[in-house]
C-alpha positions in Angstrom: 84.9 -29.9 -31.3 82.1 -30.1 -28.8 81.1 -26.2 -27.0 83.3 -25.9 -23.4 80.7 -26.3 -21.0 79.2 -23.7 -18.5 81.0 -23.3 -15.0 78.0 -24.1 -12.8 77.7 -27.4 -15.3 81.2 -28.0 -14.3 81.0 -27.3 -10.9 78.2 -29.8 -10.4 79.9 -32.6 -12.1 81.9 -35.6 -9.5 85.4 -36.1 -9.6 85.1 -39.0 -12.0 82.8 -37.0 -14.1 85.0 -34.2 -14.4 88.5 -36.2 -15.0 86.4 -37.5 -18.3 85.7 -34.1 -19.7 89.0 -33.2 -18.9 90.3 -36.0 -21.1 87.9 -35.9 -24.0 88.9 -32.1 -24.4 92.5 -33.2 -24.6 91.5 -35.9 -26.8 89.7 -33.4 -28.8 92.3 -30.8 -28.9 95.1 -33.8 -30.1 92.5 -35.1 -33.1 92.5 -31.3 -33.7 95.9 -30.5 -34.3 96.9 -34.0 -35.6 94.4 -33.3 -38.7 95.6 -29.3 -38.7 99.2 -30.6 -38.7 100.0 -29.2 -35.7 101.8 -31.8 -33.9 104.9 -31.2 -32.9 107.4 -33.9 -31.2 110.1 -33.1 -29.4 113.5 -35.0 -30.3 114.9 -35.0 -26.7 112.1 -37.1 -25.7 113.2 -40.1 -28.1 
């Protein structure tokens, strides 16, 4: 996984550009735990 990136970084960024880090570091986080087995699913939700 790719280093968070720096406040002021952040801060500088658009909207746009910020939704898309926001949703590669979820993406990130699910490849993460889907290879760590980490998933979990909730029943109630099927």
């Amino acid at each position: 996984m790719q280093l968070k990136r720096d406040v002021s970084e952040i801060k500088k960024m658009t909207v746009k550009e910020r939704k898309v880090e926001g949703m590669r570091q979820i993406k990130a986080a699910f490849e993460q735990a889907a290879a760590a087995g980490n998933l979990k699913v909730g029943a109630s939700s099927l």
